[in-house]
N, C-alpha and C positions, 0 to 999 in steps of 0.2 A: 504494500500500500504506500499511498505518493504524501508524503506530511505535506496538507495543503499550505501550513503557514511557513514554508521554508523551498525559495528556488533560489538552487544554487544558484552564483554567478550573478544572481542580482542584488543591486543596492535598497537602501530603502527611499533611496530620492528613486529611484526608476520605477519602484512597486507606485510611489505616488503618481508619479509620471502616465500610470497604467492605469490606476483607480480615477485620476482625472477625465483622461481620454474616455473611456467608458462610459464615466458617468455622461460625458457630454454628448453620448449616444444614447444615453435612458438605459445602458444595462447596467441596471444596479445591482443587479447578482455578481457581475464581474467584477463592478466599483467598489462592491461592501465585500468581499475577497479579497481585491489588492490592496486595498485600503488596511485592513489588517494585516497583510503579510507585511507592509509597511512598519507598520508599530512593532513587530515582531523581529526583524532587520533593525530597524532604530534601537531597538534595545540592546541588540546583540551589540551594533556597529559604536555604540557609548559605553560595552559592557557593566551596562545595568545587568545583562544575564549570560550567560557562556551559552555557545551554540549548544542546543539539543533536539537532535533527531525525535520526533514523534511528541516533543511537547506539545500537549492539549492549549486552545483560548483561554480557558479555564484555568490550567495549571498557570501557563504565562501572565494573566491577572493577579493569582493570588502571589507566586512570587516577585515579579516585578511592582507591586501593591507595597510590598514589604520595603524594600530599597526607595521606591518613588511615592509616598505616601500623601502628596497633594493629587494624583494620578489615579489613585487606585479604583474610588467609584466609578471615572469615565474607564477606566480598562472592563472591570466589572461589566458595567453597560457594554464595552463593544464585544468582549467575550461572548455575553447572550444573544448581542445581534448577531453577530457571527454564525457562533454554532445554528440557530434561526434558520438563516440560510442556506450554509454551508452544507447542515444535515437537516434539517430537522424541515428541510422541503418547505420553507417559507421563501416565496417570493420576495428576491432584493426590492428596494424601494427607497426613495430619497432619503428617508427616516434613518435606515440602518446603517448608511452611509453616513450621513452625518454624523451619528453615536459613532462608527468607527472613526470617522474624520476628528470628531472632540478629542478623543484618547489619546489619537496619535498629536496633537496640539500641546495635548496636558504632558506628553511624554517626551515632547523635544521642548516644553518648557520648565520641567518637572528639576529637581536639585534631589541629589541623594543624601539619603541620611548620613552624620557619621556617625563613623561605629560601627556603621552594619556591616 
């Protein structure tokens, strides 16, 4: 199975780059997918988190949550939009997009804890 939140070789400006275009064409199933592999690359690429094959929306929220703590609710939210989509056969739609698009905002404006 393909970890949808992880293409190699791409950045997380290109994931944006790709949830842009999309969106601009009304697929918001593409848009709210790249839009979270987005935040998913941004984290790794600020090693807020270390590359992990097969990490969950979900897992990525609750740990990235931990380090980025003004972050964590909009991850949260995108996490659910996500899986939404992703699996759970809900129609993309400007809304989910957005909730990914807020996260990924709060996560390249977000400051890490120290200490952690």
């Amino acid at each position: 199975m393909t970890d949808i939140l992880v293409v190699a070789g791409m950045t997380a400006r290109q994931h944006r780059g790709a949830a842009r275009a999309a969106a601009e064409r009304g697929d918001w199933q593409v848009a709210s997918i790249e839009a979270m592999r987005a935040v998913a690359r941004e984290l790794e690429e600020r090693h807020v988190l270390d590359p992990r094959p097969g990490r969950t929306a979900d897992e990525l929220a609750r740990e990235a949550g931990v380090e980025l703590p003004n972050a964590r609710t909009a991850l949260i939210e995108a996490a659910t939009a996500f899986d939404a989509v992703a699996y759970g056969g809900r129609p993309g739609d400007r809304t989910s997009y957005d909730t990914v698009r807020r996260a990924d905002d709060a996560v390249r404006g977000g400051s890490r804890v120290v200490g952690v």
